[in-house]
C-alpha positions in Angstrom: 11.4 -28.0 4.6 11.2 -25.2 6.8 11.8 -21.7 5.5 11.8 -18.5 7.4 10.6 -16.1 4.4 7.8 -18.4 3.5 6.6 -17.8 7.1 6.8 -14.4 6.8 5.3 -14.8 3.9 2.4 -16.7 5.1 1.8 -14.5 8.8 1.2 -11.3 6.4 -2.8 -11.1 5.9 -5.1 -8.6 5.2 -6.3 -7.4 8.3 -9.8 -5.2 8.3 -10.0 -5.1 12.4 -7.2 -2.7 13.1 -6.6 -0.1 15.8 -4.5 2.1 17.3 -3.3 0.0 19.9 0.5 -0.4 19.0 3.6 -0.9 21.2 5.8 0.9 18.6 6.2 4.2 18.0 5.6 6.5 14.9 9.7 7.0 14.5 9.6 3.0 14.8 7.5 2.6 12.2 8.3 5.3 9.9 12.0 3.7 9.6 10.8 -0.1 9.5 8.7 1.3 6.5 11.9 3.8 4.9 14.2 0.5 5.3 11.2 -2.3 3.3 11.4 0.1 0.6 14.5 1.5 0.5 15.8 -2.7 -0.4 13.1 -3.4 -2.4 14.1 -4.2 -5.8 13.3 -2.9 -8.9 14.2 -2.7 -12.3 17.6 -1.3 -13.5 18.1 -0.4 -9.8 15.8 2.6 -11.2 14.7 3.2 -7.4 11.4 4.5 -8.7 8.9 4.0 -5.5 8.5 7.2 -3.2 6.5 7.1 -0.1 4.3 9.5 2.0 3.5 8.1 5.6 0.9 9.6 7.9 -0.1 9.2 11.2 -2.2 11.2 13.5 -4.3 13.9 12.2 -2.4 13.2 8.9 -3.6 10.0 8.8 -7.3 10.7 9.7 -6.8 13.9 6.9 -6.3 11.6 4.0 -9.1 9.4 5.5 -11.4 12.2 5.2 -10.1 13.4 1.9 -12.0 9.7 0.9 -15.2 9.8 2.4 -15.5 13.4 0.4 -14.6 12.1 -3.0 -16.7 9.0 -2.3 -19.9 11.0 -1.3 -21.2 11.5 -5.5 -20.5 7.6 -5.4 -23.5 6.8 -3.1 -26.7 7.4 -4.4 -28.6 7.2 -1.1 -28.5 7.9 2.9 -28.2 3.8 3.7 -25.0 3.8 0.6 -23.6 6.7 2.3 -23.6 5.6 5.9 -22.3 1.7 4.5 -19.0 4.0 2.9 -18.5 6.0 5.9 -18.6 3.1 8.0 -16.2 1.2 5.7 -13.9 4.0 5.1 -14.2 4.6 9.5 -12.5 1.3 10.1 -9.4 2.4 8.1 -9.8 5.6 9.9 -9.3 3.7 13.2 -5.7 2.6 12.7 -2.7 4.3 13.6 -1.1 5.3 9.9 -1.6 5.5 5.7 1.4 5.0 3.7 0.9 6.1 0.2 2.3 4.7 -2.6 3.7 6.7 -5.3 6.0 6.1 -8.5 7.8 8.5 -10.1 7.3 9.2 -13.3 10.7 11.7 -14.3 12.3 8.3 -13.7 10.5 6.1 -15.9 10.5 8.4 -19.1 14.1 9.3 -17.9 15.2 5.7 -18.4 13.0 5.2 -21.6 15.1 8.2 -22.8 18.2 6.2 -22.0 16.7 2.6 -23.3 14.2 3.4 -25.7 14.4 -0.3 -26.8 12.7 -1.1 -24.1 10.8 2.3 -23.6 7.2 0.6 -23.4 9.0 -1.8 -20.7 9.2 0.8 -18.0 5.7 1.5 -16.6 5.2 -2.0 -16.2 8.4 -2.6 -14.3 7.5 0.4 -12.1 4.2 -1.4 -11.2 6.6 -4.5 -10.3 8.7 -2.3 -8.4 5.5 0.0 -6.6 3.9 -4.0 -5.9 7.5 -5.4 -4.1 7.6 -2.5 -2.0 3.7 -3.0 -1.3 4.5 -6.3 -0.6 7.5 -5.5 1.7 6.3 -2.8 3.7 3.4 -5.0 4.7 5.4 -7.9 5.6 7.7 -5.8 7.8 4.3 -4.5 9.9 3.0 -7.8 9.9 6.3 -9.7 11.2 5.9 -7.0 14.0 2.8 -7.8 14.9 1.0 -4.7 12.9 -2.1 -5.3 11.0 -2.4 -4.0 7.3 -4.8 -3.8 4.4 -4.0 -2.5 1.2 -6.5 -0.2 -0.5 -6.7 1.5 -3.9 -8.6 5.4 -4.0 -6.6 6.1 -6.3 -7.0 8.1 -9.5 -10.1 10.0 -7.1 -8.2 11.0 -4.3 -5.2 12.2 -6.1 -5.4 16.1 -6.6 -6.3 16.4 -3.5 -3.5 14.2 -2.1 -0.9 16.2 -4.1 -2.6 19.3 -2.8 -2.4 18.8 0.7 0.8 17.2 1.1 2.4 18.9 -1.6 3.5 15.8 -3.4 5.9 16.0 -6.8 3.6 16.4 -9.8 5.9 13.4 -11.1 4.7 11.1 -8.3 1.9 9.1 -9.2 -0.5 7.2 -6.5 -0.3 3.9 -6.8 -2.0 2.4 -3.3 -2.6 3.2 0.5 -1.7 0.8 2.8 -3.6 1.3 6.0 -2.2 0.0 9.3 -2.8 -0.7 12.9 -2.8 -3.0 15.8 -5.1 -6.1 15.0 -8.1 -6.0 17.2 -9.4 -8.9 15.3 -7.5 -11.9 13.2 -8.2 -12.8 9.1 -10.4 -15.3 8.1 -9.1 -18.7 7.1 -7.7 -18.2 3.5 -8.8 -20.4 0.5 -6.2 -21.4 -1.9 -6.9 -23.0 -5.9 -6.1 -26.0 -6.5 -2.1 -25.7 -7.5 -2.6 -28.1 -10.8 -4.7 -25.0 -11.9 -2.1 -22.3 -11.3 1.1 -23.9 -11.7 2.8 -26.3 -14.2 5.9 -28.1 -13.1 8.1 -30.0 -15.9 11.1 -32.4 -15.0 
């Protein structure tokens, strides 16, 4: 059975080898990205994900916002040079987007529903992961490469600092993107009588 969305599906990888070799442009991308999220699905139609995207300088800011807050992390010259090096190759891509959730939303709507008031920050980390999950499908049917990446709670003051992001908004993940200079490795898959159980 051949199905388009499982394709899609199946051509989005994580891709570590990016550059900033893309056909499209920044307005391109910016509204392929504002359009994954924007139908994403979430709970109660709550529409809690939010979005910062950077490119350019931006971009290479918020890359050098991590190698700072990462610098008590590595005890030694060799640790240090491994992160830079590490935190370099998302550098070399062409844009960040940072995922946020809004938090006036969620205790908003445990206001309204307080019978299901310890439901809501868990269905905004469903909703924050589907628009993850869209966004880098979108790239990746475009022929962008993507890699998801958490710095997140040790970037964040300085995040909200800099680009003068809502208090409310909480960092949820960066999603670092690019042309792919190289391809994924093969991927591995468990066995599916270990993940899934099918009844008839």
């Amino acid at each position: 059975m051949s199905n388009q969305f499982l394709n899609l599906i199946k051509n989005r990888r994580t891709i570590y080898a990016i550059g900033k070799n893309l056909s499209q442009s920044p307005d391109e991308l910016t509204t392929l990205i504002e359009d994954a999220i924007a139908n994403s699905p979430s709970a109660f139609n709550s529409q809690t994900s939010r979005a910062v995207i950077l490119f350019g300088q931006e971009h290479q800011h918020f890359w050098d916002i991590v190698k700072d807050v990462l610098k008590p992390f590595a005890p030694t010259e060799d640790a240090q040079q491994k992160t830079n090096a590490k935190v370099d190759s998302f550098a070399a891509g062409v844009g960040t987007v940072l995922f946020f959730e809004d938090q006036d939303v969620v205790k908003s709507l445990q206001d309204q529903f307080p019978l299901y008031a310890d439901n809501f920050p868990v269905w905004a980390e469903h909703s924050t992961g589907i628009a993850q999950f869209s966004v880098w499908t979108a790239l990746a049917e475009q022929g962008v490469g993507a890699s998801l990446q958490h710095y997140n709670p040790l970037v964040d003051e300085k995040v909200h600092q800099k680009w003068n992001v809502p208090g409310n908004w909480q960092l949820r993940a960066q999603l670092v993107f690019g042309s792919i200079e190289a391809p994924a490795g093969e991927k591995e898959f468990m066995d599916r009588e270990q993940r899934f159980r099918v009844f008839k």
